[in-house]
C-alpha positions as a printed Julia matrix, in Angstrom:
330×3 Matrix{Float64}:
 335.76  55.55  204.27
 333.05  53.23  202.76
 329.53  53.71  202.35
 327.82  51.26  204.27
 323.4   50.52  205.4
 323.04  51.55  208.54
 321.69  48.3   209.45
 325.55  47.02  208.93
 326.81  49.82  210.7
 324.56  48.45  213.66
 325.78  45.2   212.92
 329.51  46.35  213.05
 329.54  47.98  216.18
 328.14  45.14  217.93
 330.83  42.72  216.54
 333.71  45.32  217.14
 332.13  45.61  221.21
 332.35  41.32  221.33
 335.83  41.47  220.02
 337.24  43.85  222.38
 334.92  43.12  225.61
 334.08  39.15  226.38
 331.19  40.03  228.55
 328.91  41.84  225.75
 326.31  39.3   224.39
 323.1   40.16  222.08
 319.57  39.01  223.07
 316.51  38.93  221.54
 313.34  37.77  219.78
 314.79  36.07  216.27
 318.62  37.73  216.58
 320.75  34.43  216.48
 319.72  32.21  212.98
 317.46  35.22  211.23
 319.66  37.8   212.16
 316.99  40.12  213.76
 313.79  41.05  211.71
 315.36  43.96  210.12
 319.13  41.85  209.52
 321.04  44.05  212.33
 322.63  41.51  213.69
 323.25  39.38  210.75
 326.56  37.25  210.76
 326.91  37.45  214.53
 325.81  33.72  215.27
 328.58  32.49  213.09
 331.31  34.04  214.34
 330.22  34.25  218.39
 328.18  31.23  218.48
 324.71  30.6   220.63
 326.38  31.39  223.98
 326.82  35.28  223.19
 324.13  35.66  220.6
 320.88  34.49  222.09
 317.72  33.79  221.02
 314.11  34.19  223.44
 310.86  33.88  224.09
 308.5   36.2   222.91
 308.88  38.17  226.08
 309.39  41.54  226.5
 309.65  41.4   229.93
 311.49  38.48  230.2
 314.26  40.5   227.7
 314.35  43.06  229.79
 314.84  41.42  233.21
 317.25  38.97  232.26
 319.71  41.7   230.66
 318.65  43.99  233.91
 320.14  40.87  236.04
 323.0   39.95  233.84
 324.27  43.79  233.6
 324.29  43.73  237.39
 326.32  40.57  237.67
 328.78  41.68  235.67
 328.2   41.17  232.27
 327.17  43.48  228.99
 324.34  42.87  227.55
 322.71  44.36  224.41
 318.86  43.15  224.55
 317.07  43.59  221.43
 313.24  44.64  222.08
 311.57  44.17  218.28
 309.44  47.39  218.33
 309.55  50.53  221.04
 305.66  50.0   221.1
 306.12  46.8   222.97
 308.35  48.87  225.82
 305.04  48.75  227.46
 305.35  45.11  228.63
 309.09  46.05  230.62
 308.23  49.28  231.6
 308.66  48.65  235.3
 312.23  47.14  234.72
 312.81  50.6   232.98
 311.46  52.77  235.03
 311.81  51.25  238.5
 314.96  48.74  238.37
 317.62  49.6   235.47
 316.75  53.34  235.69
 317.13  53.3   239.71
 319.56  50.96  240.66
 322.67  52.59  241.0
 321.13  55.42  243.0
 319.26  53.58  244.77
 322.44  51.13  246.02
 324.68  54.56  246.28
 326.67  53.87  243.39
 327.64  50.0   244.64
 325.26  48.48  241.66
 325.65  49.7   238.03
 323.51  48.6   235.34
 325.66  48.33  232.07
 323.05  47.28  229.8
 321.67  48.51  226.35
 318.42  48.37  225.23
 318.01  48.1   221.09
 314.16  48.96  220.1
 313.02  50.12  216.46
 310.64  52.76  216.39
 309.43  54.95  213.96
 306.31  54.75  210.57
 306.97  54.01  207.17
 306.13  50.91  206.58
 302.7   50.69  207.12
 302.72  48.5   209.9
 299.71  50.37  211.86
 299.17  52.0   215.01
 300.81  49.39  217.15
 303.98  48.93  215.93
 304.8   52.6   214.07
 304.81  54.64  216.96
 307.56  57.32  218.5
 307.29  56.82  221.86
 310.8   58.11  222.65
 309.24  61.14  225.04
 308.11  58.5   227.6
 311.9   57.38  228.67
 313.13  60.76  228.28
 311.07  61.52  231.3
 312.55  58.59  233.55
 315.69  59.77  235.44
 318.91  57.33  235.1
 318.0   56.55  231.65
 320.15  57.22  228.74
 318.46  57.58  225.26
 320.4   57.76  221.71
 317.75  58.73  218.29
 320.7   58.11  215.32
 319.75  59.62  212.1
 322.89  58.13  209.6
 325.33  54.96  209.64
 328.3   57.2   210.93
 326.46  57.8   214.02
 324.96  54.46  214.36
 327.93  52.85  214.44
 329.95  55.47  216.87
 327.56  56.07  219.5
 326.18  52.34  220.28
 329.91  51.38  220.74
 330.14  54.27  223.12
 326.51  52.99  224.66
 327.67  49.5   225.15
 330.72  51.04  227.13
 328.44  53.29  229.09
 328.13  52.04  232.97
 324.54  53.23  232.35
 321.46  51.59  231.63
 321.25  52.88  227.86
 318.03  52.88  225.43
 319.45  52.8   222.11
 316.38  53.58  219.21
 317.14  52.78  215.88
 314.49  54.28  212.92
 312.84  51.28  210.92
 313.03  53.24  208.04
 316.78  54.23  208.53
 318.16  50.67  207.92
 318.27  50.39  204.36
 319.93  53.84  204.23
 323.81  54.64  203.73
 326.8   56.74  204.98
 330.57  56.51  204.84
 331.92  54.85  207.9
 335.62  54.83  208.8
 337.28  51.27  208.37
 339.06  52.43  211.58
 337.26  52.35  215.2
 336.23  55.3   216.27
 333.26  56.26  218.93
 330.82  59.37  219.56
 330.57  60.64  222.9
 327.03  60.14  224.8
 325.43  63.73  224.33
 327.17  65.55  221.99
 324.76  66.9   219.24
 326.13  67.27  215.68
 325.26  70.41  213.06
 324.6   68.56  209.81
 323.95  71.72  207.72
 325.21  75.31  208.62
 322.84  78.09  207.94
 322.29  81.51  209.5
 318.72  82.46  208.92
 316.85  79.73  211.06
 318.18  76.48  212.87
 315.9   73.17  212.45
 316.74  70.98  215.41
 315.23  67.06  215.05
 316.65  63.77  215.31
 316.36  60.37  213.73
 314.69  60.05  210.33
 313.26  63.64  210.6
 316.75  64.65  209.57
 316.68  63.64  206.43
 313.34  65.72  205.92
 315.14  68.67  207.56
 318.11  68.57  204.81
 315.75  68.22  202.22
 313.6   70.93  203.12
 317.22  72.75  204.01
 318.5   72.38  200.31
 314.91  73.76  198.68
 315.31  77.15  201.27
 318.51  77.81  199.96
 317.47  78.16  196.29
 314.8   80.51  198.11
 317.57  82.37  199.74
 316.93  81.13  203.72
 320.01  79.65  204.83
 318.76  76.71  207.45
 321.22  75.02  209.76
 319.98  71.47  211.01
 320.95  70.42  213.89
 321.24  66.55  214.96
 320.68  66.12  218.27
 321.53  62.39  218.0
 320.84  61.95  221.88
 317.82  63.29  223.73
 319.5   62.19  227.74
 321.98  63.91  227.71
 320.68  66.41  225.96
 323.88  68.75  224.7
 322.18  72.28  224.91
 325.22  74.47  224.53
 325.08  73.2   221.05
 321.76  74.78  220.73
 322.59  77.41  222.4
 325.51  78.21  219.41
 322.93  77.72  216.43
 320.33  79.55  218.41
 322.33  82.73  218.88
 323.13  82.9   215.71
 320.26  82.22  213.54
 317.65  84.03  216.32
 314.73  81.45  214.86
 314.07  77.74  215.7
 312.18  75.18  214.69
 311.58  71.9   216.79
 311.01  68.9   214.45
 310.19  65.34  215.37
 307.94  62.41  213.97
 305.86  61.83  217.6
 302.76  63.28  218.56
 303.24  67.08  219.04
 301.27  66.75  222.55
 303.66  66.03  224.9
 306.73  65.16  222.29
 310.32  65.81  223.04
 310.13  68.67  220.99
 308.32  70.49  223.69
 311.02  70.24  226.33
 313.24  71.18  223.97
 311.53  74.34  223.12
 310.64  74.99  226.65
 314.44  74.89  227.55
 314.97  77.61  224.48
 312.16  80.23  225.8
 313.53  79.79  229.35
 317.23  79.65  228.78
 317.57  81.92  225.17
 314.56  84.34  225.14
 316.25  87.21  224.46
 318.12  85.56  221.79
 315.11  84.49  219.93
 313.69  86.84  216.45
 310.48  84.93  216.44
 308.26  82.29  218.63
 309.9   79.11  218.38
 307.54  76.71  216.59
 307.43  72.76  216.49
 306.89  70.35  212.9
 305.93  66.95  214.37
 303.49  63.95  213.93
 299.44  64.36  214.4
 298.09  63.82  217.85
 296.19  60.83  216.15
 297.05  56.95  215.92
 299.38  56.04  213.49
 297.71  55.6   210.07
 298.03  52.03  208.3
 297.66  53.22  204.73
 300.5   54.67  203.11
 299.53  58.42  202.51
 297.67  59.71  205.12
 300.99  57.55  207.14
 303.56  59.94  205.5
 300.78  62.87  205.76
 300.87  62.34  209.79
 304.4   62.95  209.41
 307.12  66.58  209.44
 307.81  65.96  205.83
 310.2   68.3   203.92
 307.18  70.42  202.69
 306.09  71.12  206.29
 309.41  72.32  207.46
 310.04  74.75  204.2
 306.62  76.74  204.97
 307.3   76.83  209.08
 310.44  78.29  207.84
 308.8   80.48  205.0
 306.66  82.04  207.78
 308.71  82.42  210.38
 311.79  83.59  208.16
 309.24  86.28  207.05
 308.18  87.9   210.42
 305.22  85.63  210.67
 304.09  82.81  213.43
 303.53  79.04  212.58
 301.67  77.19  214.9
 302.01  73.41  213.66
């Protein structure tokens, strides 16, 4: 294996997926000549040409309903959306058309189509275009959605998203791209909803997603000079959400903690937890407790940015305390 940026691992899988399939085609603001504003689909124009990688208006909706109509006649198409905090402007073609259509046609109409947005802060880009708005299509029945923390799973599960017969939104962490991983040379996919451990611990399991994992090793590696032993697992897709997985790490480390860079009001994190104290009570030692971002906007400036955030730090004393009999409330 080679280490790659995940940004190339992006850009990989979507060449691989226009090899293989002729009906898969990129989209979006600035992908064909500038290679998308963070490079992900560099080198694609060259070797597909304008017909399969396609630049548009600065639409959202437009995007969105255009792939929504190609996917149902026939073809694949990955649409690029440049931030998740523009979602806003296609949210009916998520949440009434893509999301619906097969369901409501009985099955005739599928929807192959995925959805690339960038989401996450650390790049002080402000309120409007930092946010982690994943929790609002996790909530929309029919609607796949894939958080990848590292190249390797970049790369695996869009080429499993692109082959999905389901509307797919695919959210890629702007401050992931520049980071790398060893990727096989050969192809290879991850299944849709299959959560991975990235640590092994027994003393308390950090479940997260997207950048937040690479606080959660951190603060993982500092525990274990302190003697707690913290598994962290990946959950890599929210819908499906693979909670036998849980289930494992949770029965045998008795202590959670729910860790994710959106608001804590209303954040994934909470449906997570909920599905712990309804589904594992008795398994649980302690209260499971959530590390996430403030309930406040975004901040532009850099430190009280990475402040709003579940650093490392955070995660070590939710740990500390709950490790030690006590109760963190975030």
């Amino acid at each position: 294996m080679k280490k790659i940026m995940y940004r190339e691992a992006i850009s990989s899988a979507l060449a691989e997926e226009m090899r293989r399939d002729g009906r898969v085609f990129v989209m979006g603001e600035d992908v064909a000549v500038v290679g998308g504003v963070y490079k992900a689909t560099r080198g694609l124009l060259e070797e597909f040409g304008p017909e399969r990688v396609r630049n548009t208006p600065l639409s959202e909706l437009a995007i969105a309903g255009v792939a929504a109509g190609a996917a149902m006649c026939g073809a694949r198409p990955v649409a690029e959306i440049m931030h998740i905090d523009f979602m806003g402007c296609c949210m009916d073609i998520m949440l009434n058309q893509i999301s619906k259509m097969c369901y409501k046609t009985n099955g005739r109409v599928h929807v192959p189509l995925v959805i690339r947005t960038q989401g996450g802060r650390g790049r002080s880009n402000g309120c409007t275009q930092s946010q982690s708005l994943e929790a609002l299509f996790t909530h929309i029945p029919g609607l796949k959605v894939v958080m990848p923390a590292t190249p390797y799973d970049a790369k695996g599960l869009l080429k499993s998203a692109i082959r999905d017969e389901n509307p797919v939104l695919f959210i890629e962490h702007k401050g992931l791209y520049q980071t790398r991983g060893e990727v096989p040379e050969e192809e290879y996919l991850i299944p849709l909803g299959r959560a991975d451990v990235k640590r092994w611990g027994r003393d308390v399991t950090i479940i997260t997603y997207s950048k937040t994992v690479l606080a959660a090793m951190a603060a993982a590696e500092k525990l274990s000079e302190q003697g707690i032993e913290a598994e962290v697992l990946d959950l890599r897709c929210l819908v499906p959400l693979d909670f036998e997985t849980i289930a494992q790490s949770v029965e045998k480390t008795g202590r959670v903690i729910v860790a994710h860079e959106a608001c804590r009001r209303g954040g994934y994190g909470a449906e997570v937890a909920a599905e712990i104290g309804e589904r594992l009570f008795d398994e649980l030692d302690a209260p499971v407790c959530r590390v996430c971002g403030a309930d406040i906007p975004v901040p532009n400036a850099t430190l009280p940015e990475q402040e709003s955030a579940p650093t490392a730090e955070k995660l070590i004393r939710a740990a500390q305390e709950i490790c030690q009999g006590g109760r963190h409330i975030g």
